[in-house]
C-alpha positions, 0 to 999 in steps of 0.5 A, a space after each residue: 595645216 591646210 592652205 589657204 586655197 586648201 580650205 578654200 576649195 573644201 568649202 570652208 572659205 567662200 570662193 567664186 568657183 568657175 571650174 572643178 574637176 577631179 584634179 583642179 579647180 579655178 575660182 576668182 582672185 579677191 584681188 584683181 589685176 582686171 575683172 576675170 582674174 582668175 586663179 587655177 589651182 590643184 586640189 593636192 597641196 603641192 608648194 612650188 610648181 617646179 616640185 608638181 609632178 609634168 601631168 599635173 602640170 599638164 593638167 593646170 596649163 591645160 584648165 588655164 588655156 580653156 579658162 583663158 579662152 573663155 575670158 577673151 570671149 566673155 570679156 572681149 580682150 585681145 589676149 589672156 594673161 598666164 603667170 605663175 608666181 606662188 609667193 602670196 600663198 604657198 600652194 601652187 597656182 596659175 594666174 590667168 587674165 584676160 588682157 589688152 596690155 602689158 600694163 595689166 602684168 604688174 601686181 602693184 595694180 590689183 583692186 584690193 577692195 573689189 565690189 564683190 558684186 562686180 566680182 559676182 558678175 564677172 564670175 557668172 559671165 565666166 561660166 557662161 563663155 565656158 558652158 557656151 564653149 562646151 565645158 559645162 560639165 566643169 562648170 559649178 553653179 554661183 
């Protein structure tokens, strides 16, 4: 059976998409730790990421930085945040956030009931920063 993110990203589950390549996508948590979340997932349904193969791995921390780039310029924060934790849904994953604290790592504190036009707009100006940073070819539009 198909995962979460799996029907996501093929289209039968909606997703704020801000990037798609052959091997990776990245699409706006619909629980937030701030607004930006985002999460990089593989297109292969691969569990754990100590079990990915390293140029999949590669590929992810890869798409992650230029995500996480983008947000500090879109959302004016000091740093991105990065974590892989894989227990909400069992396809890999990797959390970015753009962050100005370490406050913004505890999970206990998402927005379970985010505006969806808030998540709309941090989506956009996400690809913006990325399509202003080169990267438009990965950039899907909303």
């Amino acid at each position: 059976m198909a995962t979460l993110f799996s029907r996501i990203i093929d289209g039968e589950l909606p997703g704020r998409f801000v990037w798609k390549d052959s091997e990776a996508v990245a699409f706006l948590t619909i629980a937030p730790l701030v607004p930006g979340h985002t999460l990089v997932v593989p297109r292969a349904e691969v569990n754990r990421w100590t079990d990915a193969p390293a140029e999949l791995m590669h590929k992810l921390t890869s798409v992650a930085q230029t995500i996480g780039q983008a947000q500090i310029e879109a959302f004016s924060s000091e740093r991105a945040g990065l974590i892989i934790a894989g227990f909400e849904v069992e396809h890999l994953h990797l959390h970015v956030w753009p962050s100005n604290s370490m406050a913004e790592y505890d999970f206990a504190t998402v927005d379970s009931t985010p505006d969806p036009a808030a998540l709309d707009a941090s989506a956009e100006s996400l690809r913006a920063a990325l399509r202003a940073a080169g990267h438009g070819e990965f950039v899907p539009e909303a």
